[in-house]
N, CA, C and O atoms as a MOPAC input file, in Angstrom:
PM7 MOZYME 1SCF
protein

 N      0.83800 1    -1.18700 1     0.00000 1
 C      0.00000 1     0.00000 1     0.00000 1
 C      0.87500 1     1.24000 1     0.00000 1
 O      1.74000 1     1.51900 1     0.83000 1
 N      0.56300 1     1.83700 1    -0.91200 1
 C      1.27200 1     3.58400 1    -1.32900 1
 C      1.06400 1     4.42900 1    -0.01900 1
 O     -0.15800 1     4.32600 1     0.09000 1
 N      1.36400 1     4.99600 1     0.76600 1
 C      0.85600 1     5.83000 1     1.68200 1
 C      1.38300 1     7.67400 1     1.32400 1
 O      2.45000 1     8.02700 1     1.82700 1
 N      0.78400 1     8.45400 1     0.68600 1
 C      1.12400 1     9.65100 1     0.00300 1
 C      0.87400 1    11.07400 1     1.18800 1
 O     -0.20500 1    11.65600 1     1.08700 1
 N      1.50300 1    11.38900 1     1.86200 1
 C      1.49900 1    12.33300 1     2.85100 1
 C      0.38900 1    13.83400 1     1.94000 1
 O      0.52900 1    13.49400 1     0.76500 1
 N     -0.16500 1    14.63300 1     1.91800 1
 C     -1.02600 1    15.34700 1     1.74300 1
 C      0.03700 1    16.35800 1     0.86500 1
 O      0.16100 1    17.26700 1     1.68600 1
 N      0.68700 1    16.66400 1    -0.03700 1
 C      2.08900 1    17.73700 1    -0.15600 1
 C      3.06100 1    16.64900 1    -0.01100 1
 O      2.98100 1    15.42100 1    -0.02000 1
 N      4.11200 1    17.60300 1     0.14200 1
 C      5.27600 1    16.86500 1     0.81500 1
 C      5.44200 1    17.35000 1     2.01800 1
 O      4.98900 1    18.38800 1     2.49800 1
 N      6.33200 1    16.28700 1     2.63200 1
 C      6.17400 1    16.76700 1     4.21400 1
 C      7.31600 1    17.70300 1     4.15500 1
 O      8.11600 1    17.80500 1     3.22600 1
 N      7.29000 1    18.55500 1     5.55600 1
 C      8.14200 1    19.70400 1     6.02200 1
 C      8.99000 1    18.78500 1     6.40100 1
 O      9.01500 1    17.62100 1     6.79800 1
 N     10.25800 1    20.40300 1     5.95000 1
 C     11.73600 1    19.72000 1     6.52700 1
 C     11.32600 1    18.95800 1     8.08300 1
 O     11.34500 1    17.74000 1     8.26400 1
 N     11.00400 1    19.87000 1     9.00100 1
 C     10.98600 1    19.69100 1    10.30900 1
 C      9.92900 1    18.11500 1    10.38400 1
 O     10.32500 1    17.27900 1    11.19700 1
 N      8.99000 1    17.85600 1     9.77800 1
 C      8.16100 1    16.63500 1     9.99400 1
 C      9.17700 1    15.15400 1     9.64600 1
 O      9.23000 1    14.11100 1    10.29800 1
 N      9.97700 1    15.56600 1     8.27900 1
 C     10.58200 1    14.83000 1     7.89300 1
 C     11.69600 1    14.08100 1     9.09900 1
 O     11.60900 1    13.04800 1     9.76300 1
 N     12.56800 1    14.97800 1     9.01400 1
 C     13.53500 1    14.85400 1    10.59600 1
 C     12.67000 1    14.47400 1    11.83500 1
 O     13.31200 1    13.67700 1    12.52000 1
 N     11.68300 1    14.69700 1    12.27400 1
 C     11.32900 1    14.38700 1    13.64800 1
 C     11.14500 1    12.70800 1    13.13400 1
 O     11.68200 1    11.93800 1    13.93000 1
 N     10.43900 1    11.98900 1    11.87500 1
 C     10.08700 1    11.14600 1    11.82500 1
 C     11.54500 1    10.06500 1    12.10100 1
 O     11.76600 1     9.06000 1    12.77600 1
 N     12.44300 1    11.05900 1    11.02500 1
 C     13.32600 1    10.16500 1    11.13100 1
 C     14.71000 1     9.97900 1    12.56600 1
 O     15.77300 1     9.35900 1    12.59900 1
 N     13.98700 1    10.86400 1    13.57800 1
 C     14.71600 1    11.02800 1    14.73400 1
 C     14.31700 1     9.83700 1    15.50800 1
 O     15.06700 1     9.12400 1    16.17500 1
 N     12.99100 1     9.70300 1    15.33300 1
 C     12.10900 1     8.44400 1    16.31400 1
 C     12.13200 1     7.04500 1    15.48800 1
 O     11.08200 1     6.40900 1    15.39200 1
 N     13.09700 1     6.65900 1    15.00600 1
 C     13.19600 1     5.35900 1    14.30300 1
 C     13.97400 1     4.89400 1    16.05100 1
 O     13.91000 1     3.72400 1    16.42900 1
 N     14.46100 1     5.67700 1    16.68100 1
 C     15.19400 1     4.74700 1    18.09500 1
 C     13.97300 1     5.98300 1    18.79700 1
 O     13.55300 1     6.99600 1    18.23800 1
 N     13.60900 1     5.42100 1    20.27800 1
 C     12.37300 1     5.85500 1    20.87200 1
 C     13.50300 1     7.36000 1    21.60800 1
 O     14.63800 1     7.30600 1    22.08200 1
 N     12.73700 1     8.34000 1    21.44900 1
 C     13.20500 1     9.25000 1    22.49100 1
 C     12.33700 1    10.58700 1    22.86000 1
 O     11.26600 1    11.00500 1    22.41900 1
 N     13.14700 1    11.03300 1    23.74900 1
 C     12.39300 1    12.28300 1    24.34900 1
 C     12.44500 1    13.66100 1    23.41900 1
 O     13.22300 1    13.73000 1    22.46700 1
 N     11.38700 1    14.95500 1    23.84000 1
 C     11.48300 1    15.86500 1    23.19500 1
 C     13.03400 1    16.55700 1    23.09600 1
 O     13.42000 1    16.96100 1    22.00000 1
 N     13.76400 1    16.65400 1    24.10000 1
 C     15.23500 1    17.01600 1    24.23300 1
 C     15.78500 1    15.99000 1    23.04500 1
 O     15.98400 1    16.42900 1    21.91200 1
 N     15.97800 1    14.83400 1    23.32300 1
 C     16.65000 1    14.28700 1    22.62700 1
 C     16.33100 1    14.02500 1    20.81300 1
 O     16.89400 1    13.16700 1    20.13400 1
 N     15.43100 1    14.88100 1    20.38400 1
 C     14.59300 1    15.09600 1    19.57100 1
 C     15.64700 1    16.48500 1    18.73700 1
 O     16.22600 1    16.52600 1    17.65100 1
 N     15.51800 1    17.40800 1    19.79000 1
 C     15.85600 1    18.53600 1    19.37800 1
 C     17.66400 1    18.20700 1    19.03800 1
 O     18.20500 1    18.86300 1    18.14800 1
 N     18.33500 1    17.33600 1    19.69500 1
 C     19.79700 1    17.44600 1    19.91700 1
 C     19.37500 1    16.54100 1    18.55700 1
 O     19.67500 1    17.13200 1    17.52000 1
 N     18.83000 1    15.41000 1    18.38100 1
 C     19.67000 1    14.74900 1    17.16400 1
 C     19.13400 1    15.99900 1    15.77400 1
 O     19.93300 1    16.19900 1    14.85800 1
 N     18.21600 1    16.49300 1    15.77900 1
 C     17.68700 1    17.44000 1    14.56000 1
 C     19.31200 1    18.30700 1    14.54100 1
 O     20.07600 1    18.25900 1    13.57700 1
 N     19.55900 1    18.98500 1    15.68800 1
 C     20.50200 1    19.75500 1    15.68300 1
 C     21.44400 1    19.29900 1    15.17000 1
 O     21.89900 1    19.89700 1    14.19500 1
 N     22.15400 1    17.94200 1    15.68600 1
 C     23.56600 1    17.68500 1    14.93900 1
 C     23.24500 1    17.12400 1    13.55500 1
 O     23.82200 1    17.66100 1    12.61000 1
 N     22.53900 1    16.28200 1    13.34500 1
 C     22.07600 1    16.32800 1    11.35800 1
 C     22.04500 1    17.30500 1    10.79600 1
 O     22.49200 1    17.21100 1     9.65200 1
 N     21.72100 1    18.21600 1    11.06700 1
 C     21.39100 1    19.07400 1    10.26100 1
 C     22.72800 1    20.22500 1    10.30600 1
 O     22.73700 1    21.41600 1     9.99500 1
 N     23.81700 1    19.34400 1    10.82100 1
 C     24.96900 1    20.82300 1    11.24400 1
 C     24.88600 1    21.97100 1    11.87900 1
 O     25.63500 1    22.94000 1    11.75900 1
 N     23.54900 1    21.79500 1    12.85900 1
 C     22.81300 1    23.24100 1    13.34700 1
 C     22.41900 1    24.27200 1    12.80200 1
 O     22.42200 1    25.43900 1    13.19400 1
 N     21.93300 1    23.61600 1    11.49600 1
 C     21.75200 1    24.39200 1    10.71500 1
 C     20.03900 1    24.69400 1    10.74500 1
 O     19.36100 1    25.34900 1     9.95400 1
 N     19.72200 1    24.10600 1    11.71600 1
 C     18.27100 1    23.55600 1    12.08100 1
 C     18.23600 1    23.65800 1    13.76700 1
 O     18.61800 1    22.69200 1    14.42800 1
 N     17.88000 1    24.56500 1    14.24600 1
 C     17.80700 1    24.81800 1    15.73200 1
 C     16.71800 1    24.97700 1    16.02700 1
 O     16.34600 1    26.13600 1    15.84700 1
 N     15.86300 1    24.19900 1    16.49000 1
 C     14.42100 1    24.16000 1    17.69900 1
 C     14.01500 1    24.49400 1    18.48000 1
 O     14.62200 1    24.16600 1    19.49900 1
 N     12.66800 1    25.41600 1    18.72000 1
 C     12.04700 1    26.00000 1    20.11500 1
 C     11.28600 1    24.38900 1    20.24100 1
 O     10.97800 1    23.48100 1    19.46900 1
 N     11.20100 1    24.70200 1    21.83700 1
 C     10.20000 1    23.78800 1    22.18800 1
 C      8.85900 1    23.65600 1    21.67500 1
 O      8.21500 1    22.62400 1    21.48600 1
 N      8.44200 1    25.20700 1    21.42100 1
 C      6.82700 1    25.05200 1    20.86100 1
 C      6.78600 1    24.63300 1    19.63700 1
 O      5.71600 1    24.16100 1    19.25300 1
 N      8.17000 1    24.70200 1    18.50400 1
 C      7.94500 1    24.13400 1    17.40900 1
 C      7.76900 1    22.78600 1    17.67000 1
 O      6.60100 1    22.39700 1    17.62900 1
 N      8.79700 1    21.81000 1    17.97700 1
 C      9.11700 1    20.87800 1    18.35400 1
 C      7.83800 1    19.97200 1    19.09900 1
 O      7.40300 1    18.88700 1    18.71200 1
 N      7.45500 1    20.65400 1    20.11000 1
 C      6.08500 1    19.92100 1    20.39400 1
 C      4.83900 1    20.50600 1    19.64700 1
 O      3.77000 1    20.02600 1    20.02400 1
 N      4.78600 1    21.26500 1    18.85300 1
 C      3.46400 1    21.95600 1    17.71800 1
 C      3.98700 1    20.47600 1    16.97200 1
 O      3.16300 1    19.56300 1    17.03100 1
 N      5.18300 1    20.20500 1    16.33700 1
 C      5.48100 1    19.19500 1    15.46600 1
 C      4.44200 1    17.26200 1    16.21900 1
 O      3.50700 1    16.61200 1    15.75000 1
 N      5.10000 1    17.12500 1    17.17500 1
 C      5.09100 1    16.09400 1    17.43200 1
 C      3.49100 1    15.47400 1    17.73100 1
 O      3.04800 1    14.37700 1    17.39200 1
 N      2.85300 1    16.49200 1    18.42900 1
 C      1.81000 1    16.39900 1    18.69700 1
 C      1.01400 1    16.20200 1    16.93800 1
 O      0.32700 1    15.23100 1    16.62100 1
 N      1.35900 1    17.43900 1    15.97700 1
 C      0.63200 1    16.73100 1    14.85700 1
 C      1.44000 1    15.07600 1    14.49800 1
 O      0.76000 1    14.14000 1    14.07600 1
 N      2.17000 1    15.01200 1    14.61900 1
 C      2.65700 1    13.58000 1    13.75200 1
 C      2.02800 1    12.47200 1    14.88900 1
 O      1.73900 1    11.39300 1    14.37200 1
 N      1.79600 1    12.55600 1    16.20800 1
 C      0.92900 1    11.66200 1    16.70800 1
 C     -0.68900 1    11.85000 1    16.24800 1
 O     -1.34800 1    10.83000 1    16.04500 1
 N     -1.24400 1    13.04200 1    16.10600 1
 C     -3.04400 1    13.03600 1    15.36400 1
 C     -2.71700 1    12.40600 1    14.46900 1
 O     -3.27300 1    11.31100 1    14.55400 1
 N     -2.01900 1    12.47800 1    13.49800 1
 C     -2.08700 1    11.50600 1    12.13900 1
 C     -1.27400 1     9.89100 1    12.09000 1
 O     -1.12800 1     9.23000 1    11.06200 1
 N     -0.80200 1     9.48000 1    13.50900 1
 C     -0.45200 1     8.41000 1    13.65000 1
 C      0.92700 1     7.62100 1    13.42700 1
 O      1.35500 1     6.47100 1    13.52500 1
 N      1.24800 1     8.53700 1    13.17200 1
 C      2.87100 1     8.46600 1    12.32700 1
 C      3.69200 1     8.08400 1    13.66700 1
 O      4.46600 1     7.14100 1    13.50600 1
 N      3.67200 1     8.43300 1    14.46000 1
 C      4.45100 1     8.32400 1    15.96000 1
 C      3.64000 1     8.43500 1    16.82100 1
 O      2.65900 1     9.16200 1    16.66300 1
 N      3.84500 1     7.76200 1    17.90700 1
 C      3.03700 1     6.84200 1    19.52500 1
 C      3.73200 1     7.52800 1    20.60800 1
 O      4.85800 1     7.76100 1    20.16900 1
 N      3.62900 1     7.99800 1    21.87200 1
 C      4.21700 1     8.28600 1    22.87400 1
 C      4.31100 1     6.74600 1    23.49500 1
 O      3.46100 1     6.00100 1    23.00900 1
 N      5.14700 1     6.15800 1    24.43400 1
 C      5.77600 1     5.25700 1    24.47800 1
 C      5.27800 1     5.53500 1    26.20100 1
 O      5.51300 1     6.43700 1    27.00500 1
 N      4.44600 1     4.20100 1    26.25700 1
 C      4.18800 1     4.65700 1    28.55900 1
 C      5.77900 1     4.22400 1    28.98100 1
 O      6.56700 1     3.36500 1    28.58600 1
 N      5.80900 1     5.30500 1    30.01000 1
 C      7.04200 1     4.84500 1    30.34800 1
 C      6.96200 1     5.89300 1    32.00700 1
 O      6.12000 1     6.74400 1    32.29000 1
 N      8.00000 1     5.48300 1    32.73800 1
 C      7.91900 1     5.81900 1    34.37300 1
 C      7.95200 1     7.41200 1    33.97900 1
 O      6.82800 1     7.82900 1    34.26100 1
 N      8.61800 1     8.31800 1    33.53400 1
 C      8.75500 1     9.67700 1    33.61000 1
 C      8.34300 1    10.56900 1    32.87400 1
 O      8.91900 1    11.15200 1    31.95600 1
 N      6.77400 1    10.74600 1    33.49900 1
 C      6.16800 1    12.00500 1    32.63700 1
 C      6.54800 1    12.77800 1    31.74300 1
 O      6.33100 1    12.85200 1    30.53400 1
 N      7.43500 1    13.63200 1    32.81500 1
 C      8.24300 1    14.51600 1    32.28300 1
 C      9.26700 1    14.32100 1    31.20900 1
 O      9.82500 1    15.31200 1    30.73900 1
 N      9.52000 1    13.26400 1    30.83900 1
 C     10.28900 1    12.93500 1    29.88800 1
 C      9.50700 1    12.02700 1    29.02100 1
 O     10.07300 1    10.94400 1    29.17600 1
 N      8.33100 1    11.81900 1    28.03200 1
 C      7.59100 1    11.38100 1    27.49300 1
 C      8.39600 1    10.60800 1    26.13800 1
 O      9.06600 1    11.37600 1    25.44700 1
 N      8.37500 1     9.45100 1    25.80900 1
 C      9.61400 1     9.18700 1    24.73600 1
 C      8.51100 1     8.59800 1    23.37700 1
 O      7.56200 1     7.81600 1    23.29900 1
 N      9.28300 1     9.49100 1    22.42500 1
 C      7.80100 1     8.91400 1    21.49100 1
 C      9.20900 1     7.69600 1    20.63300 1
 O     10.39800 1     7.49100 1    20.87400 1
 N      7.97000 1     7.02500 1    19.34200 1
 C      8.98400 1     6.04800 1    18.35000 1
 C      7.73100 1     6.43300 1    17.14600 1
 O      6.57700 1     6.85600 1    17.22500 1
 N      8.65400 1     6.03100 1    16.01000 1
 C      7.57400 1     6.12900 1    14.62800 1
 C      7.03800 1     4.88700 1    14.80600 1
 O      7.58400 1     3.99300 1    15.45300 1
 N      5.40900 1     4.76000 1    13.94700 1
 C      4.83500 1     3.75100 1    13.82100 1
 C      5.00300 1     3.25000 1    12.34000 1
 O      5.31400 1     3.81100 1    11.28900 1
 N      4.72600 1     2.18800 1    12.62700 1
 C      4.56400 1     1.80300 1    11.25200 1
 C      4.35100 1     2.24500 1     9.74600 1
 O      5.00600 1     2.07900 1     8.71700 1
 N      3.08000 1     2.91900 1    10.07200 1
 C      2.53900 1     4.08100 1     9.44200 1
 C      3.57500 1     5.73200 1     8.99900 1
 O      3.56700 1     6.65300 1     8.18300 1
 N      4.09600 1     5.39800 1     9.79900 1
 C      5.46800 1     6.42200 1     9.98300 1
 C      6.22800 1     5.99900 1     9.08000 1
 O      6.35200 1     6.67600 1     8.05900 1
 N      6.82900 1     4.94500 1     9.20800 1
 C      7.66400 1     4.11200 1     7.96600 1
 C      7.68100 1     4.44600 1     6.85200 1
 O      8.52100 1     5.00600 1     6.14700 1
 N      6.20200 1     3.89100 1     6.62300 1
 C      5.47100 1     4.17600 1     4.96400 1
 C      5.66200 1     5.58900 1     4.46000 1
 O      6.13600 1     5.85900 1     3.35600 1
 N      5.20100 1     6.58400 1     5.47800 1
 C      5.21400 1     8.04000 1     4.81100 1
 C      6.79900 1     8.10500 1     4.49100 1
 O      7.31600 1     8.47900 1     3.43800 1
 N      7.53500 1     7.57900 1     5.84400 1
 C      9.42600 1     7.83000 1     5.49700 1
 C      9.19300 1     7.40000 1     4.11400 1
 O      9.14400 1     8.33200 1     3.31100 1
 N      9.06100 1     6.39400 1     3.70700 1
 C      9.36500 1     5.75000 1     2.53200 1
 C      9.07500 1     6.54100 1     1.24500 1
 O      9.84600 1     6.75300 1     0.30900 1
 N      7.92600 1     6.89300 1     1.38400 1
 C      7.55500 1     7.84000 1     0.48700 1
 C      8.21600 1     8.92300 1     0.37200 1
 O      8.78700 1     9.37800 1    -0.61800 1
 N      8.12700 1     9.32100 1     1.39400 1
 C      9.29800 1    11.19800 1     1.19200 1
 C     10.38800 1    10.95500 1     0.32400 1
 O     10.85500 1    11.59900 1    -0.61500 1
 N     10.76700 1     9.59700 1     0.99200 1
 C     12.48900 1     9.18400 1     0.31800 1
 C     12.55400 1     9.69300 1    -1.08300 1
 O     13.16800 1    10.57100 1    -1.68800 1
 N     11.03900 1     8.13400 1    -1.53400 1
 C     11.02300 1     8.53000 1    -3.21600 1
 C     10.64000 1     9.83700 1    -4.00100 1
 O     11.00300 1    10.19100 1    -5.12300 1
 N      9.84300 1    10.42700 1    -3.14200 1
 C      9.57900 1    11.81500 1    -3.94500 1
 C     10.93200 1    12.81400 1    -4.13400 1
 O     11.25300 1    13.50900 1    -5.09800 1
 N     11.68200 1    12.58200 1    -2.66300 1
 C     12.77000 1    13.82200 1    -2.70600 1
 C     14.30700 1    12.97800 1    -3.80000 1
 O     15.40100 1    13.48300 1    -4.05200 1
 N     13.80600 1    11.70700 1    -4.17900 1
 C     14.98000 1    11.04300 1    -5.20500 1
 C     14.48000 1    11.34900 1    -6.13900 1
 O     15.35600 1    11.49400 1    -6.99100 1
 N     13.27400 1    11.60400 1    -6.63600 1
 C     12.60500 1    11.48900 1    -8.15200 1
 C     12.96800 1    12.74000 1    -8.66700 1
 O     13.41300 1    12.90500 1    -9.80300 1
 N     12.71800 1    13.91000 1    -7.56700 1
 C     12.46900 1    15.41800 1    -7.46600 1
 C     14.20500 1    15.02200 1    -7.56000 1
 O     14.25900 1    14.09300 1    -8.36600 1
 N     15.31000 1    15.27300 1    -7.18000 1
 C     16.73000 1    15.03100 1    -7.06000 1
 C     16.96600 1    15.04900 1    -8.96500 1
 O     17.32500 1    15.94300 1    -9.73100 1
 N     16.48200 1    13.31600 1    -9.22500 1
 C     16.82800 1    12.97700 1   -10.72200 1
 C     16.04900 1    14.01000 1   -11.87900 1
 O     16.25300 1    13.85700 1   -13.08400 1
 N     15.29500 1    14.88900 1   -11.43400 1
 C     14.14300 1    15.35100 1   -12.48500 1
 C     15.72500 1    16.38900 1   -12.15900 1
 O     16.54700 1    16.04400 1   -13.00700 1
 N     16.28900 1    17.42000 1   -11.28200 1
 C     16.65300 1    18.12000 1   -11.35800 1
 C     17.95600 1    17.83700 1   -11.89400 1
 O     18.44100 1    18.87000 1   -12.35600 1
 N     18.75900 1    16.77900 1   -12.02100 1
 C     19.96400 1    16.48400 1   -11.99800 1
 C     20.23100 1    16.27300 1   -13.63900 1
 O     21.24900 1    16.47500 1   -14.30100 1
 N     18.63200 1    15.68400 1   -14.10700 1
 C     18.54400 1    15.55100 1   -15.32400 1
 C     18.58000 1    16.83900 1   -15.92500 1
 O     19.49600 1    16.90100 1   -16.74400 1
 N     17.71900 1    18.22100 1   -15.79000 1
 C     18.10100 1    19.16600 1   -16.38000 1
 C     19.12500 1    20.06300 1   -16.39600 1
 O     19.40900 1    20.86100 1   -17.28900 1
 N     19.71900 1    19.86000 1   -15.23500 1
 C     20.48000 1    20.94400 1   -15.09400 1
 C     22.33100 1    19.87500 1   -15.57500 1
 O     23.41000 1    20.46100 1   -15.66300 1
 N     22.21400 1    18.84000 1   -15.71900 1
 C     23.06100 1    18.05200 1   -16.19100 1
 C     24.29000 1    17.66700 1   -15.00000 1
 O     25.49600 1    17.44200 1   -15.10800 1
 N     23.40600 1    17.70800 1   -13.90100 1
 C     23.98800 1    17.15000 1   -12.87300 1
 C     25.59100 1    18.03600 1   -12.24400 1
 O     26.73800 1    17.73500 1   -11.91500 1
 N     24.80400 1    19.13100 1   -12.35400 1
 C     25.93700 1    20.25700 1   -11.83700 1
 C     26.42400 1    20.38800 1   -10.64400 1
 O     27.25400 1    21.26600 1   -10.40800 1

């Protein structure tokens, strides 16, 4: 089954998905975005939880019960996967469409 995200997803949706392939907290959320991205990508909390909270309504990622509230650890679902998967191919297709015209400069 194709699973086609609505658009393409945002930088920031993209990365959170692919932060929670190992389960973690909002901190540890923000530190791995930060070093991927060369800090080139630095996070408020309200983005960061505005983010997460949508990618759990649409199912993509689960908060994980665990002893410390305060440290809530989410993981992608399954469903999460699929959209990863998809982004992949759109942002390779979108890559070759460009590489093709511009002759791979």
């Amino acid at each position: 089954m194709r699973v086609d995200p609505i658009g393409a997803l945002t930088e920031l949706s993209f990365l959170v998905l692919l932060s929670l392939y190992q389960p973690r907290h909002g901190y540890a959320v923000m530190q791995f975005i930060e070093q991927e991205t060369g800090g080139r990508l630095c996070l408020g909390a309200g983005s960061l939880y505005g983010a997460l909270n949508n990618l759990a309504d649409k199912g993509w990622i689960k908060a994980l019960s665990g002893a410390d509230p305060r440290r809530k650890e989410y993981i992608i679902t399954s469903l999460g996967r699929q959209v990863v998967r998809g982004e992949m191919a759109r942002l390779s297709e979108l890559a070759a469409i460009a590489a093709q015209i511009t002759g791979g400069e």
